[in-house]
C-alpha positions as CSV (number, residue, x, y, z in Angstrom):
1,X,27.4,-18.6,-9.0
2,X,27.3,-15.6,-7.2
3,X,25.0,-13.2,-5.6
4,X,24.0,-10.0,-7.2
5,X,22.2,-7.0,-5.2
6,X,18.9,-6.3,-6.0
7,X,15.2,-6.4,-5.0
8,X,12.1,-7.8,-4.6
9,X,8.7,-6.9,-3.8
10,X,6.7,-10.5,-2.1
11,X,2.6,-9.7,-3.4
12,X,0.6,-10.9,-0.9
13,X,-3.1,-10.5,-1.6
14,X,-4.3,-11.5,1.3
15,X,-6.5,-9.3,3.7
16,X,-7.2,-10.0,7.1
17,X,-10.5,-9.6,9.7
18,X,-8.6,-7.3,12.4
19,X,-5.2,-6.3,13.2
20,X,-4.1,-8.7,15.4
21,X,-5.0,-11.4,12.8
22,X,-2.4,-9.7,11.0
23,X,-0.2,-8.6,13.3
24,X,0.3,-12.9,14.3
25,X,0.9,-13.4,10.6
26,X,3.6,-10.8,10.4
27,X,5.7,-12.1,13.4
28,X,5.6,-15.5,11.9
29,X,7.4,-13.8,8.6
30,X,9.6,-11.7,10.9
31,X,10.7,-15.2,12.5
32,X,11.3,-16.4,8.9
33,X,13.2,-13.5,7.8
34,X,15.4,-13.7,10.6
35,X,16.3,-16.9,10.4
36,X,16.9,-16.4,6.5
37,X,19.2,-13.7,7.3
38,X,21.5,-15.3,9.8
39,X,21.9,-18.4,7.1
40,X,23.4,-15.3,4.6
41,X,27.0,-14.0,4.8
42,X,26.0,-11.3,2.4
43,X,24.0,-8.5,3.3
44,X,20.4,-9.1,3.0
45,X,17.6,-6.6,4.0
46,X,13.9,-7.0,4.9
47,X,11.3,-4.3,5.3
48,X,7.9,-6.0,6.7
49,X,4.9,-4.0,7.7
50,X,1.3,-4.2,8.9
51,X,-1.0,-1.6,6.7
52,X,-4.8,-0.4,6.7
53,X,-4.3,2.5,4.7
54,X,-5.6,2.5,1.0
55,X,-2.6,2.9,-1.7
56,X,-4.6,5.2,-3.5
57,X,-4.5,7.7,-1.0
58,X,-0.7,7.3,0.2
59,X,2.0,9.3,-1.5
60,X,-0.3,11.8,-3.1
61,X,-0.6,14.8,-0.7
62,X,-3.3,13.1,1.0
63,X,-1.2,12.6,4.8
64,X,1.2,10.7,6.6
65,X,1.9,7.8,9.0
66,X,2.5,9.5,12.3
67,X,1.2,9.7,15.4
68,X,-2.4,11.0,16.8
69,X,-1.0,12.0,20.0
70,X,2.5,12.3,21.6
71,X,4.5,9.0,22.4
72,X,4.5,9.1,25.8
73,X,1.2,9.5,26.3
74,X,0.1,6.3,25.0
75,X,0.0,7.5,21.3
76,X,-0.7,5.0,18.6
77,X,0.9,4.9,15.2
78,X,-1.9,5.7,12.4
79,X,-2.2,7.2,8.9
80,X,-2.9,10.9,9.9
81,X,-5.2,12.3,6.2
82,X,-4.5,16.4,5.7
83,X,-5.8,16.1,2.1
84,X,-9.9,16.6,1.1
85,X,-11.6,15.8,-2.0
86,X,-15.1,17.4,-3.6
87,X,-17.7,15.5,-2.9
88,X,-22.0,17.0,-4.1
89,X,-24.1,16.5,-1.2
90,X,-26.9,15.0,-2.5
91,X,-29.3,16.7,-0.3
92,X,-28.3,20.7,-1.2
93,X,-26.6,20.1,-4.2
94,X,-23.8,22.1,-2.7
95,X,-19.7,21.0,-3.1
96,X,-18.3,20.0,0.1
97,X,-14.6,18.8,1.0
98,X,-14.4,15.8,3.2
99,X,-12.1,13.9,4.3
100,X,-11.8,10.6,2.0
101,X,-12.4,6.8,2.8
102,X,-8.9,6.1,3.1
103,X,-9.2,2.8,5.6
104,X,-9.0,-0.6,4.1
105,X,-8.8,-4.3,5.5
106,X,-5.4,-4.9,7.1
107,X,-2.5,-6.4,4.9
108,X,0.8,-7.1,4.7
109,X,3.7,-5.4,2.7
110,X,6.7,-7.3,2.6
111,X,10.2,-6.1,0.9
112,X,13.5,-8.4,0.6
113,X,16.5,-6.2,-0.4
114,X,20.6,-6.8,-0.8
115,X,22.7,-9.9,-2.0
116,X,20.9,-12.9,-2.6
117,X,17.1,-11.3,-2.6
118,X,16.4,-13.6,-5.1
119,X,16.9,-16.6,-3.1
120,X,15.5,-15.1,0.4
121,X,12.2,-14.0,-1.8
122,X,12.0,-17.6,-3.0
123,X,11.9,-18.8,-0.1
124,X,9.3,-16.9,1.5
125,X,7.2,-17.6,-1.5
126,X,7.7,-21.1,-0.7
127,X,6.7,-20.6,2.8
128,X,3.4,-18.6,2.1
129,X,2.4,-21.2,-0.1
130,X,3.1,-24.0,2.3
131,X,0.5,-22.1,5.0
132,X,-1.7,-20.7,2.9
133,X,-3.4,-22.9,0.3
134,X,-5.0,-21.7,-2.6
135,X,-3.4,-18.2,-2.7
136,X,-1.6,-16.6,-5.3
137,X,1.5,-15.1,-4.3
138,X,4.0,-13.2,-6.6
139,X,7.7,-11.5,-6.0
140,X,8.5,-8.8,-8.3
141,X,12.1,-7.8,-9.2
142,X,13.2,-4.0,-8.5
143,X,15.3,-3.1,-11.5
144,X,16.9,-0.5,-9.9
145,X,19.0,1.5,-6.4
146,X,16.3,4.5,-7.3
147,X,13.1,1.9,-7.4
148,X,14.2,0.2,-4.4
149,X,14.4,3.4,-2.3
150,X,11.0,4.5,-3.6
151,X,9.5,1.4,-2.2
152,X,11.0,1.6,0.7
153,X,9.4,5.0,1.4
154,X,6.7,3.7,-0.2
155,X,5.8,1.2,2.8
156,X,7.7,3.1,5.5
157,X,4.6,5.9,4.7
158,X,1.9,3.2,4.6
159,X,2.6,1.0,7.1
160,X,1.2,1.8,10.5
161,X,3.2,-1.1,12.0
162,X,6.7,-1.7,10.6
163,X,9.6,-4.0,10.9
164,X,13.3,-3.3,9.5
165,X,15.9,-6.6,9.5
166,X,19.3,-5.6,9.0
């Protein structure tokens, strides 16, 4: 049988307490992935990343992933909103732009892309399942090269901690 290329998207509905919590969780998929990789001869792609920016607000005018201060002065990788929204102060009545509640509990994007994604995403299901009892974890297949690339910048603009394996 062989391989085809194509993509998957792993859900993972878990949220986590901090970062860190997070962060631990995402190396030990990074380890996975990797050694998933090296057991392909075809090319097989995974995009992992680290997110506490609502969805809602990504994508839509509303900012960016970049940075709050230069690199090499310690700055730190963040979701940076440009965008306001009305809001009625309810004590003058008045209509006021503010910036929106864009942070949300820390979770995990996760992207398998390339020959044999099927396989590699099955596996990681399989995996998740194994550590984590009692959650529901899905993968859903990208039908096409245009959908893939959209999710790619999709997580690359959300994620304020990101991994590419190649």
């Amino acid at each position: 049988m062989n391989k085809v290329n194509s993509g998957y998207i792993i859900w993972n509905p878990r949220k986590f307490s901090n970062i860190d919590e997070a962060t631990r969780e995402l190396n030990r998929l990074k380890s996975l992935c990797y050694r998933l990789k090296h057991k392909q001869t075809e090319e097989i792609n995974f995009l992992l990343g680290v997110s506490v920016t609502d969805s809602s607000y990504c994508g839509w005018g509303f900012g960016e992933i970049g940075y709050d201060k230069p690199m090499n002065m310690g700055g730190k990788k963040q979701f940076i909103c440009t965008g306001r929204v009305k809001k009625i102060d309810p004590n003058t009545g008045e209509v006021v732009r503010v910036t929106p509640p864009y942070d949300t509990d820390p979770h995990i994007h996760l992207m398998v892309y390339g020959y044999g994604a099927s396989s590699c995403a099955q596996h990681i299901l399989t995996n998740l399942r194994k550590s984590n009892k009692g959650g529901f974890y899905r993968k859903w297949r990208l039908e096409s090269p245009e959908r893939i690339e959209i999710e790619i910048q999709y997580i690359k603009n959300q994620c304020s901690k990101l991994w590419e394996i190649k």
